[in-house]
N, C-alpha and C positions, 0 to 999 in steps of 0.2 A: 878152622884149625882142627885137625885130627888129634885125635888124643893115642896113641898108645895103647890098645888093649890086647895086641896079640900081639906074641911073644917074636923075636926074631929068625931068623934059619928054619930047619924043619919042623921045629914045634907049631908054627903057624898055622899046622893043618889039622891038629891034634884039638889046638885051642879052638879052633874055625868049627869044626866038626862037633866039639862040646857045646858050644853058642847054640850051632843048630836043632842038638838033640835038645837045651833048654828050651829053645823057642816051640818044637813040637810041643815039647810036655806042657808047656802053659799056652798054647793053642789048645793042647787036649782039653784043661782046666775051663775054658772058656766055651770049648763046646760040650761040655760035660753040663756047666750050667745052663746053657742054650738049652740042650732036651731038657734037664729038670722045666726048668719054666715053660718051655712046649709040655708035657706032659703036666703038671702042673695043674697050669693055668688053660692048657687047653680042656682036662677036664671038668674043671670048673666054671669054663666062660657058658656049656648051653647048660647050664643048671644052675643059672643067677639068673635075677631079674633084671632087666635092662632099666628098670629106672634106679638100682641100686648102686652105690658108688662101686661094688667089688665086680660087677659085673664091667666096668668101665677098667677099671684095676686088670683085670684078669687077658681080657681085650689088648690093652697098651702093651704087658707081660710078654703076652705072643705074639706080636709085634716084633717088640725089643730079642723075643728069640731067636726069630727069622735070622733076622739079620744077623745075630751073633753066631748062628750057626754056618752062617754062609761066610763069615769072615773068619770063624778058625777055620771052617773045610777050607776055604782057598789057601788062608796063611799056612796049614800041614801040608797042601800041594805045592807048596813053593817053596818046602824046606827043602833043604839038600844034606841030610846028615853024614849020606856016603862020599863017595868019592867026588868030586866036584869035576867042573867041565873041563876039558881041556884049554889049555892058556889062561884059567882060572887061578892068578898068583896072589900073592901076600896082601899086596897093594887091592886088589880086590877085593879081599877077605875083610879086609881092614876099613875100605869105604862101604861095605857091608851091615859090617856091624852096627859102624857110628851110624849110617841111615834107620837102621831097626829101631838101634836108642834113642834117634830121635823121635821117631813116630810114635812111641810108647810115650816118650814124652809129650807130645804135643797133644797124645789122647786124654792124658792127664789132666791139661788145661780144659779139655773139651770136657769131659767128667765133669769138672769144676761150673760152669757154665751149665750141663745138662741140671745137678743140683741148683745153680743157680733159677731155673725154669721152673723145677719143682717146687720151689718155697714160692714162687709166683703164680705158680699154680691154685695151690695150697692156700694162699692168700685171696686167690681171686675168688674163690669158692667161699670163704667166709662171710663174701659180702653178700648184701639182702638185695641186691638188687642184680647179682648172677642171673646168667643164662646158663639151666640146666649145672648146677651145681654138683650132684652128684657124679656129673661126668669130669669139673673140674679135679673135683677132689681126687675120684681115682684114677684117671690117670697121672695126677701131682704124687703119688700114693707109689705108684709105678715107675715114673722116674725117678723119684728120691731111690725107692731100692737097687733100680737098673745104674744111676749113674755114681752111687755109693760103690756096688760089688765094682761097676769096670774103672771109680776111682780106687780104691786097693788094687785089684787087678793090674792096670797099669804101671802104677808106681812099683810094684812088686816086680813086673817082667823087667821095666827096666832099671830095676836097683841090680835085680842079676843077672840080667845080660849086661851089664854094665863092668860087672866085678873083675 
């Protein structure tokens, strides 16, 4: 069931176009933290010690930033804040949106599940009988912060792409 979120008649294009300019800007957000944590953690990963847990921390970081950067550069390439395509109507816009809100949602879940890893991480690392412990820890250390920031993240794009 679609819900309703843009308005009827020609406002449609108005509301569609503010969606999209929101979705930039917290794509921006997203890859704004992507470089922090490349710059970051990349300068810190060749100046730890590899048997130390921060240097495994540091390691998963840029990782997690790659990636996060390759998924706001796509998602800013696939906004459309201007004009949209031809034969690009309401009904469009509309199965648009609710697709977006959903994805934020369902990353939400995943979020939820990536902390979930992290406390098992975390856990696995306390025991006395680990393999290489120090690597457990940081990267449990890593995703708790990466799957913390893209659990707020989440929830946030789509409480307001939602509104």
């Amino acid at each position: 069931m679609l819900l309703s979120v843009l308005p009827a008649g020609p406002a449609w294009l108005a509301s569609y176009q503010h969606h999209e300019l929101l979705l930039g800007r917290g794509l921006s957000v997203l890859g704004v933290w992507a470089l922090l944590n490349l710059c970051v953690s990349g300068y810190h990963l060749p100046r730890t010690d590899r048997r130390a847990w921060s240097h495994h921390f540091h390691l998963m970081n840029c990782g997690w930033a790659f990636v996060n950067a390759v998924l706001a550069a796509v998602g800013i390439l696939r906004t459309h804040p201007g004009r949209p395509a031809p034969g690009f109507g309401p009904a469009a816009a509309q199965a648009d949106v609710h697709f977006t809100g959903q994805v934020f949602l369902v990353n939400a879940v995943l979020d939820v599940g990536y902390l979930l890893v992290a406390l098992w991480l975390l856990n696995r690392a306390a025991y006395p009988t680990a393999n290489r412990p120090e690597r457990l820890y940081g990267f449990g250390r890593s995703v708790q912060l990466q799957g913390a920031f893209l659990l707020v993240f989440d929830v946030a794009m789509w409480w307001l792409l939602g509104r």
